[in-house]
ZAMARGU-4260 file (C-alpha; in steps of 0.2 Angstrom, whole numbers, plus 5000, padded with zeros to 4 digits):
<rodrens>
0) 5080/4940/4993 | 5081/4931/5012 | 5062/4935/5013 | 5059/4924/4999 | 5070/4912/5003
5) 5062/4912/5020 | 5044/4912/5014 | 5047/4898/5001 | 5057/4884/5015 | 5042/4889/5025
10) 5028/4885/5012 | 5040/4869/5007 | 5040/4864/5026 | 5018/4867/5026 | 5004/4856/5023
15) 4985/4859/5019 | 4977/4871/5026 | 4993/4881/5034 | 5002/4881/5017 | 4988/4890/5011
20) 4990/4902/5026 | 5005/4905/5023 | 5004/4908/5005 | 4991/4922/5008 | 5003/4929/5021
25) 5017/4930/5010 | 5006/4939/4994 | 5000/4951/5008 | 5019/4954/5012 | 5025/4957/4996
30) 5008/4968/4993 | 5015/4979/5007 | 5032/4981/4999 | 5024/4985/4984 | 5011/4998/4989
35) 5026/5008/5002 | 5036/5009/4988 | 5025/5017/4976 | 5022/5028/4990 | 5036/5033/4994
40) 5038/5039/4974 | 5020/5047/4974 | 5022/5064/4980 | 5033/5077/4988 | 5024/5077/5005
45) 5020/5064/5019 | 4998/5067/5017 | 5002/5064/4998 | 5011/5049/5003 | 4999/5043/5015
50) 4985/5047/5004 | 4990/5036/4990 | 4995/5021/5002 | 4979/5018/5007 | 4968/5023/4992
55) 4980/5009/4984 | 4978/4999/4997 | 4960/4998/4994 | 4961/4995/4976 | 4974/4981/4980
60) 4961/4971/4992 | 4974/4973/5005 | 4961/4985/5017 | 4944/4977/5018 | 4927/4984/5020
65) 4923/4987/5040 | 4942/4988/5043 | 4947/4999/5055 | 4961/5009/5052 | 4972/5018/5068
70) 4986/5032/5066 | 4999/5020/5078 | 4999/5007/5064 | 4998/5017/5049 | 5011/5028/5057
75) 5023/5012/5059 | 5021/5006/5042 | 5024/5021/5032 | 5037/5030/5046 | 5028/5045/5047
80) 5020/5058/5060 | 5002/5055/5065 | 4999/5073/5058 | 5001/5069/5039 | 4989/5055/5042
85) 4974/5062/5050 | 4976/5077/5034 | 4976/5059/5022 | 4962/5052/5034 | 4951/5069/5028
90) 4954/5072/5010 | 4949/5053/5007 | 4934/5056/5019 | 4929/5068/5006 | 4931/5056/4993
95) 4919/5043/5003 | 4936/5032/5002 | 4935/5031/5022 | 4924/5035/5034 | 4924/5040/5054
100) 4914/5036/5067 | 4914/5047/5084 | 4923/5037/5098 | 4924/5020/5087 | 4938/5026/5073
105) 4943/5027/5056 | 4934/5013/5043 | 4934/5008/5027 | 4917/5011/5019 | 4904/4995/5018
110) 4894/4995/5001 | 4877/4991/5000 | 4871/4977/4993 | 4859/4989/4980 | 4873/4996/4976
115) 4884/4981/4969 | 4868/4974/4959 | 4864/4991/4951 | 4881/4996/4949 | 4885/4978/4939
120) 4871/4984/4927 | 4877/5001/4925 | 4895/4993/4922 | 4890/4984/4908 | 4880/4996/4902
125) 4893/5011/4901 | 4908/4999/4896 | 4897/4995/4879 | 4895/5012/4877 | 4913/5016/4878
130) 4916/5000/4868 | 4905/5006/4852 | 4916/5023/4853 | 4931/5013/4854 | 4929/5005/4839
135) 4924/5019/4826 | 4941/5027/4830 | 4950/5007/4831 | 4967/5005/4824 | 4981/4994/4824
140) 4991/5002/4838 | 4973/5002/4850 | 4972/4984/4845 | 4988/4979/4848 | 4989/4988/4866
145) 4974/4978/4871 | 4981/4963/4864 | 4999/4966/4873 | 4988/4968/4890 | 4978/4951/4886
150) 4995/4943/4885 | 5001/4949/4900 | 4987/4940/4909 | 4990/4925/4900 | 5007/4925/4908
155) 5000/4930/4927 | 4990/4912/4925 | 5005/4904/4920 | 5013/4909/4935 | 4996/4908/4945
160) 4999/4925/4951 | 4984/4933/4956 | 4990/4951/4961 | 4998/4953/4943 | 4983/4948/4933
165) 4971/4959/4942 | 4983/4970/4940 | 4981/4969/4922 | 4961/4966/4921 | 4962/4984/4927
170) 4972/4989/4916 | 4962/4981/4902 | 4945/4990/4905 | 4953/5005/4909 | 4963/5008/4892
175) 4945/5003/4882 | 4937/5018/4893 | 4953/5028/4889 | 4952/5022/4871 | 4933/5026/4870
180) 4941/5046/4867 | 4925/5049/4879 | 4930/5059/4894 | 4916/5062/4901 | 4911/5042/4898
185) 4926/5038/4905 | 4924/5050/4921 | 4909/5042/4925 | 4913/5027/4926 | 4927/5028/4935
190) 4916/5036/4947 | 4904/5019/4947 | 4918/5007/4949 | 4928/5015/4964 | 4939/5007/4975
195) 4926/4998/4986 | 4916/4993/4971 | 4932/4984/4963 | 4935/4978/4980 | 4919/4967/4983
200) 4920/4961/4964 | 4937/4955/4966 | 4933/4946/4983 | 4922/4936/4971 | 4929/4935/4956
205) 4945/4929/4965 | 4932/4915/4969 | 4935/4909/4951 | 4950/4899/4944 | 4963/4911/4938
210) 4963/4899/4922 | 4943/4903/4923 | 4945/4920/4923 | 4958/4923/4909 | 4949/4910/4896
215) 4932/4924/4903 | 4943/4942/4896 | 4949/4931/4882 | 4934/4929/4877 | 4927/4947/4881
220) 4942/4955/4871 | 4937/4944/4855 | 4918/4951/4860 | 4924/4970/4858 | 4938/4965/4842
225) 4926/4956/4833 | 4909/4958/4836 | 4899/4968/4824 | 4900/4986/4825 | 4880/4987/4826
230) 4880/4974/4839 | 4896/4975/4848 | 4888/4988/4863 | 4873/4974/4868 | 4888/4961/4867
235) 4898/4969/4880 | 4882/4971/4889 | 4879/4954/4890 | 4894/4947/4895 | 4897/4960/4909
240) 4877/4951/4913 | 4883/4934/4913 | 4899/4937/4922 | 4889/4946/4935 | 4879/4929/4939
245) 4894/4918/4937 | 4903/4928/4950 | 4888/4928/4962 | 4883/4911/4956 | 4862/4915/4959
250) 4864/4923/4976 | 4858/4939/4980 | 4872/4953/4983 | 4864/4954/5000 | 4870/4940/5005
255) 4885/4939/4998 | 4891/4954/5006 | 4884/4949/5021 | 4898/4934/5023 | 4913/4944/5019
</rodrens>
């Protein structure tokens, strides 16, 4: 509570620019609260708990591509040996989650810009697939869930609170690939959109107005509800199309990437 209280006299206090500085620093703060928490509950050991700060670290946005990540810092942050971190450091080596480079250190991956474009394809692609399944086992309970998540967005824009909706928009495409019944559909593409995948689509998406984006999934929820079951897979497939050149707004992925 006095770090609320302190950050919100301080963004009262600000102006321009530095408010907005100090709005990002104060999300950034409660995201590291948050993400030490759950790590504290995510395992009996210190790598688990270590491992699963930083993977959610990089699904949270809160560790960017070419950041370089040292044991002194991790080691303060989560109150733990160095040793427990380099064995976290190694399992998500394995995973591509980080990589390291001989006498430079310990970084988070870059993605090509290949990559992005084909893998925005292939989203769109595999989430229509899951969506056709989807709906030949549909139900009131599916339908509610997805709408209970919908709303839940709703209410992050009213707020303005970014972390929570995109918290939800996760939530949202991962319960139709659950949904789908499909596991190996939904394997795969949980393989495609990994952590650094997600990352460099919500550096862009986040780009958009928050009102923007939840009228864009209210939208694409009424697409999977209601669009005929014959034509409901080249739907999806369209908006995740047209969402792909709203969010890169006719520039190549290259260079996009190339400014983060």
């Amino acid at each position: 509570m006095q770090l609320k209280g302190l950050i919100s006299k301080l963004k009262i206090r600000s102006v321009g620019n530095v408010r907005v500085l100090l709005l990002r620093s104060s999300v950034c703060v409660r995201t590291v609260f948050v993400l030490k928490d759950k790590a504290k509950s995510a395992g009996n050991s210190a790598t688990e708990r270590v491992e699963v700060y930083i993977r959610d670290s990089i699904y949270s946005g809160l560790f960017k591509p070419r950041q370089r990540l040292t044991e002194e810092t991790l080691a303060k942050t989560l109150h733990c040996s160095r040793g427990p971190i380099r064995e976290a450091i190694l399992r998500l080596e394995r995973d591509g989650l980080v990589e390291t480079v001989p006498r430079r250190g310990t970084f988070i991956p870059d993605i090509s810009a290949e990559s992005i474009e084909v893998v925005f394809s292939m989203r769109g692609k595999l989430e229509g697939l899951c969506v056709r399944y989807m709906r030949q086992s549909m139900n009131a309970t599916k339908e509610q869930t997805l709408s209970s998540i919908l709303e839940e967005m709703k209410a992050a824009t009213k707020d303005e609170d970014n972390e929570r909706f995109l918290a939800a928009d996760l939530e949202l495409h991962h319960t139709i690939w659950r949904f789908s019944e499909r596991e190996a559909l939904e394997r795969t593409l949980s393989n495609v959109m990994n952590p650094r995948v997600f990352l460099i689509a919500r550096t862009f998406s986040s780009a958009l107005p928050i009102r923007q984006r939840y009228k864009d999934h209210e939208k694409y929820l009424d697409i999977v509800l209601s669009s005929p079951a014959s034509k409901v897979e080249m739907a999806v497939e369209q908006h995740f199309s047209e969402l792909h050149d709203r969010i890169f707004g006719g520039h190549s992925a290259r260079h996009l990437i190339g400014v983060l």
